[in-house]
DRENPA-3360 file (N, C-alpha, C; in nm, 2 decimals, always signed):
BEGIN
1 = XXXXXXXX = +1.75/-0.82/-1.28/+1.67/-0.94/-1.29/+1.57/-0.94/-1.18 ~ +1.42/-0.97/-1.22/+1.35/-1.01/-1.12/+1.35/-1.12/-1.05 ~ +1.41/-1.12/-0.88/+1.39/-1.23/-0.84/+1.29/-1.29/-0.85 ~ +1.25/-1.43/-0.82/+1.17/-1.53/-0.84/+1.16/-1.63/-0.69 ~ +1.08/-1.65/-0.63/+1.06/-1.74/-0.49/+1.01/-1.88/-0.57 ~ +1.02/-1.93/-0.49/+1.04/-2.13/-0.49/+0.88/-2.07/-0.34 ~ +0.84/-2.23/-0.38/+0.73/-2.25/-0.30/+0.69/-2.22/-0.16 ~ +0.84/-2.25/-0.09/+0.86/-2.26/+0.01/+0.87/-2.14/+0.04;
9 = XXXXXXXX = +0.96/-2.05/-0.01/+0.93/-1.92/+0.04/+0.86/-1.83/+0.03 ~ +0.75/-1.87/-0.10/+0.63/-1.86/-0.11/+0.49/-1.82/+0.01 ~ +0.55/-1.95/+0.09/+0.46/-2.01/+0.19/+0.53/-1.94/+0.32 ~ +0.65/-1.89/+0.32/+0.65/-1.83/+0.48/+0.65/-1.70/+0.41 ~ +0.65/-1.61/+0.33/+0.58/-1.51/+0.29/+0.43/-1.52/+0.32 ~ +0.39/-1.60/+0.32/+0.24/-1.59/+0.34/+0.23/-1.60/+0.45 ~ +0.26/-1.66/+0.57/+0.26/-1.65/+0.68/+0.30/-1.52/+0.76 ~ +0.38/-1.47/+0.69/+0.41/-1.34/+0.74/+0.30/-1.26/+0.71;
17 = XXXXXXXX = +0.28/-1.30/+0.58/+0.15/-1.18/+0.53/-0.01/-1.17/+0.66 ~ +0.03/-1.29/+0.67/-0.14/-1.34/+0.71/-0.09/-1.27/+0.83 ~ +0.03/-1.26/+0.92/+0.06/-1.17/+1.09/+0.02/-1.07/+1.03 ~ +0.12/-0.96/+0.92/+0.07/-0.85/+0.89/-0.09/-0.80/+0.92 ~ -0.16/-0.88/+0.82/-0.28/-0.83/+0.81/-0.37/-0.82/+0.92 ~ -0.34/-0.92/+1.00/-0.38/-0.90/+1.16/-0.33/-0.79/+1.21 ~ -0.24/-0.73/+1.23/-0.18/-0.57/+1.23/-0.24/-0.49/+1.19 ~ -0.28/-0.50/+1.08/-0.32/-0.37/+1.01/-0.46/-0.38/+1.04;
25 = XXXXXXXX = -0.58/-0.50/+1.07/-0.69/-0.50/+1.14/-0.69/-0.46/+1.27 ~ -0.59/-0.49/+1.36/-0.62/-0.40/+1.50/-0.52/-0.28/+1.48 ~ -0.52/-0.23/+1.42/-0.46/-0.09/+1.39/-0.60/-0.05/+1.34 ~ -0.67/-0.08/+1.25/-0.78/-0.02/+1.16/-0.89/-0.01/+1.29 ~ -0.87/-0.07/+1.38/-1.00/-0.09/+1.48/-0.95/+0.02/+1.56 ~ -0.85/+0.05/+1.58/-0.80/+0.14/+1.67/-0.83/+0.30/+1.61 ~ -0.86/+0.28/+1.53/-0.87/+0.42/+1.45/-1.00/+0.51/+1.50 ~ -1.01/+0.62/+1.58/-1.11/+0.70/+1.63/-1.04/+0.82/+1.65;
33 = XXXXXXXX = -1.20/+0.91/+1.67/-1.12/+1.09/+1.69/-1.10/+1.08/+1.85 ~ -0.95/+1.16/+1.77/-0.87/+1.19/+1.94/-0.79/+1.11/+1.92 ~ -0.77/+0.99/+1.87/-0.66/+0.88/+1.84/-0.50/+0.97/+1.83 ~ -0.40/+0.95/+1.89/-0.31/+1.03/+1.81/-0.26/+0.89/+1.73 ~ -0.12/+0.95/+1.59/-0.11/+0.89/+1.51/+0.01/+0.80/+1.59 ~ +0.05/+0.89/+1.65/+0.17/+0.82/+1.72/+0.14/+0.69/+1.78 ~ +0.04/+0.71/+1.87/-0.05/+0.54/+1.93/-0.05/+0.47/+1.82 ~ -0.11/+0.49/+1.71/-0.15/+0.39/+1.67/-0.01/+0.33/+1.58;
41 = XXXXXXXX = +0.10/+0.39/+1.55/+0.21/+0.31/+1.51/+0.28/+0.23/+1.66 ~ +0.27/+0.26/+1.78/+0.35/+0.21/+1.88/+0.26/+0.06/+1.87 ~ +0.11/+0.06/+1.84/+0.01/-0.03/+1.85/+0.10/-0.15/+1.73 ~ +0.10/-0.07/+1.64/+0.13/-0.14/+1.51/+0.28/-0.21/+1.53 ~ +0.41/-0.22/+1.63/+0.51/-0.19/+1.70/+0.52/-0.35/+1.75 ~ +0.47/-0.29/+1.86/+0.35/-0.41/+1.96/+0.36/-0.57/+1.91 ~ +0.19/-0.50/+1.79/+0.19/-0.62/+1.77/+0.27/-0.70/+1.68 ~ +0.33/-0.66/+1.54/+0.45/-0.70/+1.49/+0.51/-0.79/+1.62;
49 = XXXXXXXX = +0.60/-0.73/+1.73/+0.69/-0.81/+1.81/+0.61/-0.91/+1.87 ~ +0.54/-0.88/+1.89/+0.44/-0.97/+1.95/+0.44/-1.16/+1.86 ~ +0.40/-1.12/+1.73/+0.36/-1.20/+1.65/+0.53/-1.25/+1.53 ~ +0.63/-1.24/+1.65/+0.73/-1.28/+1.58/+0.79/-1.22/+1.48 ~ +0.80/-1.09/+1.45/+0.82/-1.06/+1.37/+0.88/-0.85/+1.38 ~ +0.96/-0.87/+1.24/+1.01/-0.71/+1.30/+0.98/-0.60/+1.24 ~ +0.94/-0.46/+1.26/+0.89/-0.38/+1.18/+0.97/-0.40/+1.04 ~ +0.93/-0.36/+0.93/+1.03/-0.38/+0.77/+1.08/-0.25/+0.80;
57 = XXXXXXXX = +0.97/-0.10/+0.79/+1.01/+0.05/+0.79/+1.12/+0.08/+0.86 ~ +1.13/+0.05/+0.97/+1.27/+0.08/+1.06/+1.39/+0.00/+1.01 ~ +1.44/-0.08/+0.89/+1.51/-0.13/+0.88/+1.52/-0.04/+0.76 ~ +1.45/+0.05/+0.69/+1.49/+0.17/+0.63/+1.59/+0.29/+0.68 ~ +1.70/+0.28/+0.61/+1.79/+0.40/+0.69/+1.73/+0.53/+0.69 ~ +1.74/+0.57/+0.82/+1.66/+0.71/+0.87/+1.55/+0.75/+0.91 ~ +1.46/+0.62/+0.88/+1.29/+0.58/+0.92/+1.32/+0.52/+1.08 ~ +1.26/+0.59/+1.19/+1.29/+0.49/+1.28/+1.11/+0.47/+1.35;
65 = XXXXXXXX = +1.04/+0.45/+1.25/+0.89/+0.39/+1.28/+0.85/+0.30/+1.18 ~ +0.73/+0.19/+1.25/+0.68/+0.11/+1.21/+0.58/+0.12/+1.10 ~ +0.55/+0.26/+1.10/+0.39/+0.26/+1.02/+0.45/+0.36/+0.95 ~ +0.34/+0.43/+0.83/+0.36/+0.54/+0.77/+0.21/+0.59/+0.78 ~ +0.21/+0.71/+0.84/+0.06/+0.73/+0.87/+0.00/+0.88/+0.79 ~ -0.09/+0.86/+0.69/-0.09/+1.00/+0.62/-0.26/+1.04/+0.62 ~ -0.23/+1.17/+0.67/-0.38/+1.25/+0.66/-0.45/+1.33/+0.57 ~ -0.53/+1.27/+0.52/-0.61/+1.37/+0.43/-0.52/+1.41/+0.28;
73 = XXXXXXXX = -0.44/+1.48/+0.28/-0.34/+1.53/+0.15/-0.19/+1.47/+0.15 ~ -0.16/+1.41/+0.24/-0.05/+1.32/+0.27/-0.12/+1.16/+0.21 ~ +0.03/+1.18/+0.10/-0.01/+1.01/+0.02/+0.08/+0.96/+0.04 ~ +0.19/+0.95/+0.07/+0.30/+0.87/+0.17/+0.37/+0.86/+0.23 ~ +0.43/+0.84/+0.31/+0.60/+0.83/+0.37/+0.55/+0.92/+0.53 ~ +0.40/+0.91/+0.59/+0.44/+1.04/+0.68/+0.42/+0.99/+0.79 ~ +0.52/+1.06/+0.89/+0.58/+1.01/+1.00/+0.48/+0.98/+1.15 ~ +0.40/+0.94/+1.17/+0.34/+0.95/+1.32/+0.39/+1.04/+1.40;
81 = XXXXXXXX = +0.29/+1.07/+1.45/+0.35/+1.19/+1.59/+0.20/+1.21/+1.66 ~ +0.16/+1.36/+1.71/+0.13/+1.39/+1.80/-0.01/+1.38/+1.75 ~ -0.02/+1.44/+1.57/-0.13/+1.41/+1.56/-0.30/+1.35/+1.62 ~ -0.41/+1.47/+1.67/-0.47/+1.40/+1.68/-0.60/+1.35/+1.56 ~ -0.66/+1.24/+1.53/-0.73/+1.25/+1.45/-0.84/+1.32/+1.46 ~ -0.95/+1.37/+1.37/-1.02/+1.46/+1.39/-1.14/+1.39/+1.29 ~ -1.26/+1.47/+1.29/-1.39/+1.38/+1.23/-1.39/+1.39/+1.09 ~ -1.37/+1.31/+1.01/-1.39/+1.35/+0.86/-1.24/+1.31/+0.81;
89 = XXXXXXXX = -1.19/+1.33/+0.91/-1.00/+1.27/+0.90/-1.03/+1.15/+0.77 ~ -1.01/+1.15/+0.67/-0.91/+1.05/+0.55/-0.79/+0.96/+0.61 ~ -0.76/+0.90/+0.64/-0.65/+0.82/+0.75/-0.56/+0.69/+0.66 ~ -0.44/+0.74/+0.60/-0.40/+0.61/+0.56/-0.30/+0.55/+0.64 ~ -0.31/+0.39/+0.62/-0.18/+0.36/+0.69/-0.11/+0.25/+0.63 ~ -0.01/+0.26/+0.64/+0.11/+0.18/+0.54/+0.21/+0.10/+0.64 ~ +0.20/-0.01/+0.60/+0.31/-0.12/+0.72/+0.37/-0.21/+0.70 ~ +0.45/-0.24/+0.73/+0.57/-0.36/+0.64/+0.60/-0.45/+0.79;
97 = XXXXXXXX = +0.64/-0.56/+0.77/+0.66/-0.67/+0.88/+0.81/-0.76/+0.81 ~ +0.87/-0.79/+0.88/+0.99/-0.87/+0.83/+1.00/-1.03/+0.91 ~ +0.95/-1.10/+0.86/+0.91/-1.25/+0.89/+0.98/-1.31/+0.84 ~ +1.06/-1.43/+0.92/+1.12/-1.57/+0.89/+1.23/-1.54/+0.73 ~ +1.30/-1.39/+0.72/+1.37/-1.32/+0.64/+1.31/-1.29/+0.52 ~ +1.18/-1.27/+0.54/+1.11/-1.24/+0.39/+1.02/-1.11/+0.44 ~ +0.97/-1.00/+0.34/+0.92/-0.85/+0.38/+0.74/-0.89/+0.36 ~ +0.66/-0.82/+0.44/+0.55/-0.79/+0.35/+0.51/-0.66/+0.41;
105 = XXXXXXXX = +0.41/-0.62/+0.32/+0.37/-0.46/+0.32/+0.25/-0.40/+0.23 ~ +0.14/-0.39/+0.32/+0.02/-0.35/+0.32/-0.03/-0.22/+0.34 ~ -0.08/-0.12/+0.26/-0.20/-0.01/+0.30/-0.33/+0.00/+0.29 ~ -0.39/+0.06/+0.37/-0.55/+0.06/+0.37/-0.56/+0.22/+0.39 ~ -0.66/+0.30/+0.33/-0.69/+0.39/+0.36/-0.84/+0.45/+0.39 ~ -0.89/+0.46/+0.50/-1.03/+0.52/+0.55/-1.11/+0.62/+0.61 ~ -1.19/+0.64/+0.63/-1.27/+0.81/+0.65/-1.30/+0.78/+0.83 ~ -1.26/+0.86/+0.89/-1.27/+0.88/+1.04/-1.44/+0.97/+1.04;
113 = XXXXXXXX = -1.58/+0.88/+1.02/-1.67/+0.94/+0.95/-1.78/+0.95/+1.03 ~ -1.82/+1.07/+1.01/-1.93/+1.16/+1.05/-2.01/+1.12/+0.92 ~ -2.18/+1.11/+0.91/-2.23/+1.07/+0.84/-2.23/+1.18/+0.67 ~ -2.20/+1.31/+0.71/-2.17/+1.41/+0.60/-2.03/+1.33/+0.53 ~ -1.91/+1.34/+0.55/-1.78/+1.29/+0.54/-1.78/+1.12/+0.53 ~ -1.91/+1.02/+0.54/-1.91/+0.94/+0.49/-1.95/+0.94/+0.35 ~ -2.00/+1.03/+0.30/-2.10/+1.09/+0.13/-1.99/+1.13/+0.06 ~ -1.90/+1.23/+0.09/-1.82/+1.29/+0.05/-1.72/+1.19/+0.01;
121 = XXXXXXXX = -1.64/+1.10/+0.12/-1.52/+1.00/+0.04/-1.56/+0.87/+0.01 ~ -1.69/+0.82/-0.02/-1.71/+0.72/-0.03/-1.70/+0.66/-0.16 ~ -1.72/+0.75/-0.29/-1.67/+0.74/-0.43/-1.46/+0.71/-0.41 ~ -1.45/+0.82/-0.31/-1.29/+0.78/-0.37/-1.24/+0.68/-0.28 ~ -1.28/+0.62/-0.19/-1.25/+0.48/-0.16/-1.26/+0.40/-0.21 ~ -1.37/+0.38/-0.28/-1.43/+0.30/-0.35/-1.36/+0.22/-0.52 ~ -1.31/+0.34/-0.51/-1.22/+0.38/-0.66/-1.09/+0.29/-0.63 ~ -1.01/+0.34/-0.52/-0.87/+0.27/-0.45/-0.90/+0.15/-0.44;
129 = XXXXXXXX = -1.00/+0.09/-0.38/-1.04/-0.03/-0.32/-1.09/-0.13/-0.48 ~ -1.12/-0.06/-0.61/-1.17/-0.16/-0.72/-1.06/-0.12/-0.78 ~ -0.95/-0.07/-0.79/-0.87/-0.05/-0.90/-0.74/-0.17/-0.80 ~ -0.71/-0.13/-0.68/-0.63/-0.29/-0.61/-0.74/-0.40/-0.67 ~ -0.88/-0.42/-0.66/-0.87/-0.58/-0.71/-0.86/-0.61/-0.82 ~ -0.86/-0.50/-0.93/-0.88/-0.53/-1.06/-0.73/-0.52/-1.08 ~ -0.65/-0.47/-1.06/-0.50/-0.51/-1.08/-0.43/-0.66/-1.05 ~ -0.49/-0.70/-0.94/-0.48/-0.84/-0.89/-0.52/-0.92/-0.99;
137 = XXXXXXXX = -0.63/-0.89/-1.04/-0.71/-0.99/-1.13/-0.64/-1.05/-1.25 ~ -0.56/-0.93/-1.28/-0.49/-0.96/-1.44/-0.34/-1.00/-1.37 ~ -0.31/-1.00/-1.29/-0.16/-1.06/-1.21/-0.18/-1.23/-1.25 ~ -0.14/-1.24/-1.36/-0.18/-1.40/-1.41/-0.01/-1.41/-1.48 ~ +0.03/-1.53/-1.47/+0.14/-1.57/-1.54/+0.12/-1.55/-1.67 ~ +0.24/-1.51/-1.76/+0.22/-1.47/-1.91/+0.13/-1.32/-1.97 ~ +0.07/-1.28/-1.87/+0.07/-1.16/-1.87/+0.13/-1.07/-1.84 ~ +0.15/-0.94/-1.91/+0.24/-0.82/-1.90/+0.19/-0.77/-1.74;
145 = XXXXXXXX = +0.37/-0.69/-1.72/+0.31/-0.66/-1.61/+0.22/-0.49/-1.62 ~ +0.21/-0.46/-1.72/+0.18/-0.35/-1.77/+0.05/-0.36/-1.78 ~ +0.00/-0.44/-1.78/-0.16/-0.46/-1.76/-0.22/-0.46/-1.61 ~ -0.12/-0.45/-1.51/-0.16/-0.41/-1.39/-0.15/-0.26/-1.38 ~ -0.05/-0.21/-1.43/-0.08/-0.08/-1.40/-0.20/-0.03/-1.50 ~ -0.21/-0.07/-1.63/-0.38/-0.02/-1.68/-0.46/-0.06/-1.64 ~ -0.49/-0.15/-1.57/-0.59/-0.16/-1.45/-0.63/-0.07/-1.36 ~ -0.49/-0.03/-1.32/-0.50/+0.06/-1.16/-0.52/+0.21/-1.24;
153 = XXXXXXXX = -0.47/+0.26/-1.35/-0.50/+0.39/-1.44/-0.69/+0.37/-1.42 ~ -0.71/+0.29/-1.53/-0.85/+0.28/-1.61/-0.95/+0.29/-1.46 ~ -0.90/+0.20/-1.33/-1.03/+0.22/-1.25/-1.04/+0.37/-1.20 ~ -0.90/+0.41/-1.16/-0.90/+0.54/-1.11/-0.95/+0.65/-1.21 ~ -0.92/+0.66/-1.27/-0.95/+0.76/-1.39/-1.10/+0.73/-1.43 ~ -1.17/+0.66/-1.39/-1.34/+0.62/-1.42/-1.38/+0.69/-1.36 ~ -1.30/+0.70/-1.25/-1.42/+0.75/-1.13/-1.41/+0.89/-1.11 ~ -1.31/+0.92/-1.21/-1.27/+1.08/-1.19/-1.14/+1.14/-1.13;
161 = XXXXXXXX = -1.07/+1.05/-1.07/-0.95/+1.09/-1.00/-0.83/+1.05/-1.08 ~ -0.70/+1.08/-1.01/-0.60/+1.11/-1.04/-0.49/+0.97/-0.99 ~ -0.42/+0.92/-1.09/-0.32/+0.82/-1.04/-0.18/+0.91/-1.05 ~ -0.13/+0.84/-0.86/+0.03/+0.94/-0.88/+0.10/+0.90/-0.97 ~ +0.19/+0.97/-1.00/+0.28/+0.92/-1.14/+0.45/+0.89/-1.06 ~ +0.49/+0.95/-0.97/+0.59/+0.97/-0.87/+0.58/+0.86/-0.80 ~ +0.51/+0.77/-0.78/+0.54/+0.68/-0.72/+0.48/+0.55/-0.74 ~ +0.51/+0.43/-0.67/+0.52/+0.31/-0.79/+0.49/+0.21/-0.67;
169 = XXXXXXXX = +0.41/+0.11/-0.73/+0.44/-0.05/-0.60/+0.54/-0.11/-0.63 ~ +0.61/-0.18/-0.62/+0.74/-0.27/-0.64/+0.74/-0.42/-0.61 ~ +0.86/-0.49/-0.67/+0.85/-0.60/-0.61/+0.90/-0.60/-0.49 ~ +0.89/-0.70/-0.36/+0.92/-0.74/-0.25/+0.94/-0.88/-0.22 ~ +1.06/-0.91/-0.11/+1.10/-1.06/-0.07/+1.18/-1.04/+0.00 ~ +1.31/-1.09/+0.01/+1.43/-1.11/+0.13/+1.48/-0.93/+0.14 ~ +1.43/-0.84/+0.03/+1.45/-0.70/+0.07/+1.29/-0.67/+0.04 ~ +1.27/-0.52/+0.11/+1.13/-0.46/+0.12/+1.11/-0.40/-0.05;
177 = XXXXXXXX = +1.21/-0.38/-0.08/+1.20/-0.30/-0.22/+1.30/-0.45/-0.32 ~ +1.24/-0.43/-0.37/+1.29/-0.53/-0.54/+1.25/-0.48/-0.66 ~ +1.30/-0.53/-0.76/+1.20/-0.54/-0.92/+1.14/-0.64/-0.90 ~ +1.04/-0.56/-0.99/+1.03/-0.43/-1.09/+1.01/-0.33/-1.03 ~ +0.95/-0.21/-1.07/+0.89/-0.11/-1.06/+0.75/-0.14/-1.08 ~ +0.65/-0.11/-1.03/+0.47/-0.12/-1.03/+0.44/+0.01/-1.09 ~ +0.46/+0.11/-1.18/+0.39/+0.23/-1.17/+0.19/+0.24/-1.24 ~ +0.13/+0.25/-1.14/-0.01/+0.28/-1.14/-0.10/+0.40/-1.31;
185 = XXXXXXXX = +0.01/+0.36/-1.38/-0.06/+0.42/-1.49/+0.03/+0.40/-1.63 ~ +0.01/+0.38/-1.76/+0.11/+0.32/-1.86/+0.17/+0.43/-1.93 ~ +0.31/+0.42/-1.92/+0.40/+0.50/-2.02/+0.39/+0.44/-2.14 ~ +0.43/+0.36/-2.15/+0.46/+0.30/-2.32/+0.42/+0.13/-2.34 ~ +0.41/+0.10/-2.43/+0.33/-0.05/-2.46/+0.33/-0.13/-2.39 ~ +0.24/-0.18/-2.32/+0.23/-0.26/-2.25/+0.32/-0.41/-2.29 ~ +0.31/-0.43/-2.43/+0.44/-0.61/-2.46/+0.56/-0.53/-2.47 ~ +0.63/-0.43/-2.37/+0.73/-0.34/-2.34/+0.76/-0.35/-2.23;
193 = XXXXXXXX = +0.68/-0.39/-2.10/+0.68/-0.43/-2.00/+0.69/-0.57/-1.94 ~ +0.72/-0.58/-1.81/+0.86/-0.78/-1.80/+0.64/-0.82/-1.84 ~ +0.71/-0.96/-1.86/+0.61/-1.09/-1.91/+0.61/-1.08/-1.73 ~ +0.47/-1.18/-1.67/+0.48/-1.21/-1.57/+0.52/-1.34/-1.54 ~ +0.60/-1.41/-1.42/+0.61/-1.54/-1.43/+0.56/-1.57/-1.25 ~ +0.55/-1.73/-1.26/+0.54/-1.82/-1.14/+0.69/-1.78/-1.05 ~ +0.61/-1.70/-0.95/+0.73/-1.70/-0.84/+0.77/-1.57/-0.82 ~ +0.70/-1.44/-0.91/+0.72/-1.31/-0.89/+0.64/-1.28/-0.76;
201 = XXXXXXXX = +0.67/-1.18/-0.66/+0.59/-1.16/-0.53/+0.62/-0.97/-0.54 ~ +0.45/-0.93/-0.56/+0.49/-0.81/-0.54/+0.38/-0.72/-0.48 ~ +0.47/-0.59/-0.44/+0.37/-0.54/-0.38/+0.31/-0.43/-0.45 ~ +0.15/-0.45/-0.49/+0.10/-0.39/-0.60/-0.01/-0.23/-0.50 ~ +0.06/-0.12/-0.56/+0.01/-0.02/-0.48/-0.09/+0.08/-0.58 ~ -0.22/+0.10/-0.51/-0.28/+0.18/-0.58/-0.28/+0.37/-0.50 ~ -0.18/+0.46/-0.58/-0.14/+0.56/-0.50/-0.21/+0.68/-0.58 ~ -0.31/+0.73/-0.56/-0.39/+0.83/-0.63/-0.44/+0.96/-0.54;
209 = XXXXXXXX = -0.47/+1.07/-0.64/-0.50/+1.22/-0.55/-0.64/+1.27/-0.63 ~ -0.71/+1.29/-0.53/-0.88/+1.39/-0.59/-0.86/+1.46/-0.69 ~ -0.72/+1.53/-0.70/-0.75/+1.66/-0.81/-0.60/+1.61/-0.87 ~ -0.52/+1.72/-0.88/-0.40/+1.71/-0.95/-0.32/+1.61/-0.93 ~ -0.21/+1.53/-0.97/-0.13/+1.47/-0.86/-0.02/+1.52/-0.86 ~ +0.03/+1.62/-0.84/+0.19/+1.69/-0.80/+0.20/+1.67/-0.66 ~ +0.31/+1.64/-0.61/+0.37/+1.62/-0.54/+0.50/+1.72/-0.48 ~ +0.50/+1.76/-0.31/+0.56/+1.79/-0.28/+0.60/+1.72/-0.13;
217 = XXXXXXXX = +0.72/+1.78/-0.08/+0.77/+1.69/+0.01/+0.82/+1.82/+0.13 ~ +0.75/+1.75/+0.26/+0.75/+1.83/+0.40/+0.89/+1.86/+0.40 ~ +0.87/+1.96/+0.55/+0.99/+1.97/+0.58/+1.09/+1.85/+0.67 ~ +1.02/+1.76/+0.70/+1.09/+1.62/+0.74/+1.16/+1.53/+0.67 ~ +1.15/+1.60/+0.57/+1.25/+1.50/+0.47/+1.16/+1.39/+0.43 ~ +1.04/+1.31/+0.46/+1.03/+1.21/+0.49/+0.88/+1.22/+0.40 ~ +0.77/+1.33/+0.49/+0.62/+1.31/+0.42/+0.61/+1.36/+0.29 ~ +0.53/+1.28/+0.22/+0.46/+1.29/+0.06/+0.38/+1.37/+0.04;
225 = XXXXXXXX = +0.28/+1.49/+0.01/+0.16/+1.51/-0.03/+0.10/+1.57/-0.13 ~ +0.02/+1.60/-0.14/-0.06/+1.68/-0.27/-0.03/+1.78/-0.27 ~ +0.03/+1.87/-0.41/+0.07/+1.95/-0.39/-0.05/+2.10/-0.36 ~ -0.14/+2.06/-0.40/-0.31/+2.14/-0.40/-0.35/+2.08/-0.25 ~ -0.30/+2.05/-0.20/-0.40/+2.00/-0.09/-0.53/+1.90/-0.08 ~ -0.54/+1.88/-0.20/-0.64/+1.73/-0.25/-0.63/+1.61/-0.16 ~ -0.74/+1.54/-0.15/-0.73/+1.40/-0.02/-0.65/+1.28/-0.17 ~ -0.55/+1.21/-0.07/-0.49/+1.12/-0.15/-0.53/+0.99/-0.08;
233 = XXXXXXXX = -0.52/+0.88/-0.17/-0.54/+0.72/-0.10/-0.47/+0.64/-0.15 ~ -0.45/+0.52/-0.09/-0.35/+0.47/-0.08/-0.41/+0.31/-0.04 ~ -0.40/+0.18/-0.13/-0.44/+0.09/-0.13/-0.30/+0.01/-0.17 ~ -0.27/-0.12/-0.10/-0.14/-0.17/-0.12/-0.19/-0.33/-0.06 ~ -0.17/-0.48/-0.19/-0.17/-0.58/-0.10/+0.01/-0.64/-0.17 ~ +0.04/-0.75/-0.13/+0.12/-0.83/-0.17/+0.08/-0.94/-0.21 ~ +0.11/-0.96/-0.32/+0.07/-1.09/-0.40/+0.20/-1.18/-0.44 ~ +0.16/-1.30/-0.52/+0.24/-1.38/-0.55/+0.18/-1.43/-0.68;
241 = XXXXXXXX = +0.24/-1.41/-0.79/+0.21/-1.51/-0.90/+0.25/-1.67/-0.93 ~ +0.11/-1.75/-0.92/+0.12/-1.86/-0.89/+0.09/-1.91/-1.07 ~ +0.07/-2.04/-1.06/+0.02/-2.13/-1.20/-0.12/-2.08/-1.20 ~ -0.21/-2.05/-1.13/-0.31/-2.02/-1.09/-0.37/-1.89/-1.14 ~ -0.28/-1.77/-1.11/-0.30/-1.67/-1.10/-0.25/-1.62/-0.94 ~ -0.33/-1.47/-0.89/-0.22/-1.43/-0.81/-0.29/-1.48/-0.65 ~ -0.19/-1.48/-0.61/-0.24/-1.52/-0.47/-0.21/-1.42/-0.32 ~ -0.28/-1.38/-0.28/-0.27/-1.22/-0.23/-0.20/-1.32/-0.11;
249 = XXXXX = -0.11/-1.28/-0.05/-0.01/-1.29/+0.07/-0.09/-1.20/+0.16 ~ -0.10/-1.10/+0.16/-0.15/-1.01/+0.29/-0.32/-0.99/+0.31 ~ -0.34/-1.07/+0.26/-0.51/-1.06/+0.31/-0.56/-0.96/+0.27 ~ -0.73/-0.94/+0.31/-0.80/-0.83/+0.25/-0.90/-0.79/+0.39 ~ -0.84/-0.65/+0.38/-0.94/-0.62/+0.48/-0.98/-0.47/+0.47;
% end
């Protein structure tokens, strides 16, 4: 069963969201060559405790960091360390916060850019960045949830790229992971997939690669990436289906 939030928890989900997103803005500000990745999750650490709140990732058994930080061919789960960033660097970052007992969890992914390496990924940002709003858009009550993921297919696939098939946005609330499953491209009929209702809260992830999307996994047990070496991105808000339509919990930045 998909859980369902009542108003109220609606509203301190959004509160949390709105700390998050302040997080992932001075995390995004922090982002320069020479940066290591490791700073910028201690940053991300920080301000979470700072702002009342406790990393989500570390409350993953075996994850003992706040961020998930992935470069260039890394599309998720990769661990901060020593890394330093470098010019043309692709940089994603992925962050969850655990507020007043409810999760939220946001990515943004951007070019560490030299004016060559701003030409080059500016199409596939761009792609990440309109296939998350157009999935939002259709996040309306009474609509399939299957019409978000042909959203997030159809924009990415315009622009020429690749939607991962291995990995999914999900729902989120009193745990980081819930139902449904979000997967970013359509298996089978969309009136096959749940109806949407007032009170679903999810986190809708757009997870795509330049060229193929196979997937292989480091030797940490832990990082995602292309199995060709291809730049992957990574777009993630949390929303809430209202009477209205959807109401993004973690901001836009």
């Amino acid at each position: 069963m998909i859980p369902l939030k009542n108003d109220q928890e609606i509203a301190l989900m959004a509160e949390g969201g709105r700390k998050l997103a302040s997080v992932m803005e001075k995390v995004l500000s922090e982002i320069r060559v020479g940066v290591k990745t490791a700073s910028l999750d201690k940053l991300a650490e920080s301000q979470i405790k700072k702002l009342g709140g406790q990393p989500s990732f570390k409350m993953v058994k075996g994850y003992h960091w706040a961020t998930c930080i992935n470069i260039n061919q890394g599309v998720v789960h990769g661990i901060p360390d020593d890394y330093q960033i470098k010019n043309g660097d692709l940089v994603s970052v992925d962050v969850g916060m655990y507020y007043q007992g409810f999760h939220t969890d946001m990515a943004r992914t951007l070019c560490v850019r030299s004016q060559k390496s701003k030409v080059k990924s500016q199409k596939f940002l761009e792609a990440g960045k309109t296939a998350l709003k157009e999935a939002i858009a259709v996040a309306k009550p009474g609509n399939y949830l299957g019409q978000i993921s042909q959203a997030i297919e159809r924009e990415v696939r315009q622009a020429g790229f690749q939607p991962v098939k291995e990995l999914t946005g999900h729902g989120i609330g009193k745990n980081l992971h819930e139902e449904p499953q979000i997967p970013g491209f359509i298996s089978k009929k969309i009136e096959a997939t749940p109806v949407l209702k007032t009170g679903m809260t999810l986190a809708i992830e757009v997870i795509y690669a330049q060229k193929k999307p196979d997937l292989v996994i480091r030797d940490d047990g832990w990082a995602i990436e292309t199995e060709d070496g291809s730049l992957a991105g990574l777009f993630e808000d949390v929303i809430a289906i209202t009477e209205s339509g959807a109401q993004i919990l973690t901001g836009s930045n």
